[in-house]
N, C-alpha and C positions, 0 to 999 in steps of 0.2 A: 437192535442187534440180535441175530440170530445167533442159535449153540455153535453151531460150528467157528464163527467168529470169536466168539466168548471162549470158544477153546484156544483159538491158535492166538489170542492176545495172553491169555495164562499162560501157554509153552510157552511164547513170547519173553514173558516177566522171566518166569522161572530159567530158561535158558540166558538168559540177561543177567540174572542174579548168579547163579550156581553154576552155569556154562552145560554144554553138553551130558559131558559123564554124567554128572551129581543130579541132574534133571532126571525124573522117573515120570509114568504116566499117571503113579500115583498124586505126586508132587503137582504134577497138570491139575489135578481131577481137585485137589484140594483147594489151589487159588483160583482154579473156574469153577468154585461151587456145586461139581456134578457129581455123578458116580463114574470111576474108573471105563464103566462098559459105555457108558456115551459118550466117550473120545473111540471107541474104536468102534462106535457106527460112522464115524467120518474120517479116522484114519486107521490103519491096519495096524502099525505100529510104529515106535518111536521115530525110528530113522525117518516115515513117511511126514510124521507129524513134522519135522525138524526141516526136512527139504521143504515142504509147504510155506515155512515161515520164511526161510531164505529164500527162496524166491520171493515174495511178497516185498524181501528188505533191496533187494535188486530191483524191482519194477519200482520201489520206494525212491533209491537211490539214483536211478538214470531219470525219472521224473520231476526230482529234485535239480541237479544236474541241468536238465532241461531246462527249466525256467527260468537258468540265466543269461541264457543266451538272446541276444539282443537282435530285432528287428532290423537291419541295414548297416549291421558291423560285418566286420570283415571277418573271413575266414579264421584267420588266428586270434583275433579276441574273441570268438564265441569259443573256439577251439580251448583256450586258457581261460577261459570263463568255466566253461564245462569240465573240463579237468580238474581245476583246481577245487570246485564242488564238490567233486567224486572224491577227492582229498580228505575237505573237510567232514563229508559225511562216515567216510571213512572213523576222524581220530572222533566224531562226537556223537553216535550212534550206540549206545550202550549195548545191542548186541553185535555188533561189527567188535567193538572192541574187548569184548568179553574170548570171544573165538580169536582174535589174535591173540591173548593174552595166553587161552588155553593148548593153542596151537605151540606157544612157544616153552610154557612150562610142563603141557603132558603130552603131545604130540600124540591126540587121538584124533585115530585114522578119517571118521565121521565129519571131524571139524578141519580136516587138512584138504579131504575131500571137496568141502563145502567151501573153502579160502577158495580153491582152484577152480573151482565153478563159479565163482563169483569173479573172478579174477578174467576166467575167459569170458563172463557176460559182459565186463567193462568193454574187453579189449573190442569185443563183436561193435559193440555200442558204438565205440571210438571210431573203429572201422567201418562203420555205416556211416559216419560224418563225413571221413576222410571220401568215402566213392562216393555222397552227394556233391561234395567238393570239388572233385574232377568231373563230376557229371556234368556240373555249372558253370566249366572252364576258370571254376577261383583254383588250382593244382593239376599241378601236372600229373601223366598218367604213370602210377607208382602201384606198388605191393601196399593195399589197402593193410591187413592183416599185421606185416612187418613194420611198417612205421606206425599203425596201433600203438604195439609194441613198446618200440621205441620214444614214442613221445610219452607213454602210460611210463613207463620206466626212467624216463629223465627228469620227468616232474616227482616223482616217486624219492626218487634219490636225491634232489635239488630238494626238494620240502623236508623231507623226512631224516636224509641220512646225513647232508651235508655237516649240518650240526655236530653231528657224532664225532667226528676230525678236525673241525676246527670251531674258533672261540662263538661266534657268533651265528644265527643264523644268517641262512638269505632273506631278500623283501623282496614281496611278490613280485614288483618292479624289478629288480634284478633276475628275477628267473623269468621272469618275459624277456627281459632283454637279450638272456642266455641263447634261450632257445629262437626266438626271432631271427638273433643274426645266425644260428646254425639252422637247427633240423626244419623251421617253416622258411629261411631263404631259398634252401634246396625244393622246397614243395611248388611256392610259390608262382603261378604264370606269370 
């Protein structure tokens, strides 16, 4: 493992344990074992060091993501396969869930930043599936981007929020079936 690596697995830790704010380059320098100046021959400064790592956890999480998708399934179970990945990686990620957490109790701008960039790399993600989709005659020809969106937001809210209003959750079975008879009928060739 090279220093630059060694570095950005300590931001890593440390942004995971202590979140944004509380992370220094000092803090970096201490749990990668280095002096302070060999983080900033590879990064300028924090905010760079910190984009570097989220991106890394985004190519992590759409590659994750990826591998559940199945050889000779149809459009909408690889589609809810991969989804519903991007979910889990979401709630089991210690620094995904570290930045929601900080997002919601200090609302720093760095980490609100960083949600929404991740948030549009999903949707791009998503929507690169949706136009191989229509490319391969599995969908019809639709706004790639808005139904993104739209399916990234119903699974969002069907996993995540339904709970919130009422006694139980849903089962994955039931939010396939949700969205099956809605938003992929309307897709659907």
């Amino acid at each position: 493992m090279d220093r630059r690596e060694e570095i950005m697995l300590a931001a890593e830790k440390s942004f995971s344990m202590f979140g944004y704010k509380a992370t220094t380059m000092d803090r970096v320098a201490k749990i990668a074992n280095v002096g302070k100046g060999t983080i900033y021959t590879f990064f300028s400064n924090k905010e760079e060091l910190f984009h570097s790592i989220v991106w890394k956890m985004v190519e992590e999480m759409k590659n994750v993501s990826e591998r559940t998708a199945k050889e000779g399934a149809s459009f909408q179970e690889n589609a809810h396969a991969r989804i519903m990945q991007l979910l889990k990686f979401r709630e089991t990620h210690q620094l995904f869930i570290k930045l929601i957490e900080e997002e919601k109790e200090l609302r720093t701008p760095a980490v609100g930043d960083a949600l929404t960039s991740i948030e549009k790399e999903i949707l791009k993600f998503i929507a690169g599936k949706i136009e191989r989709g229509v490319a391969k005659g599995e969908l019809k020809p639709c706004d790639s981007e808005l139904i993104a969106f739209l399916l990234f937001r119903s699974y969002l809210a069907l996993v995540n929020d339904w709970s919130k209003t009422h006694d139980e959750q849903l089962t994955e079975k039931q939010i396939t079936d949700i969205l099956n008879g809605t938003i992929f009928s309307s897709l659907l060739v």
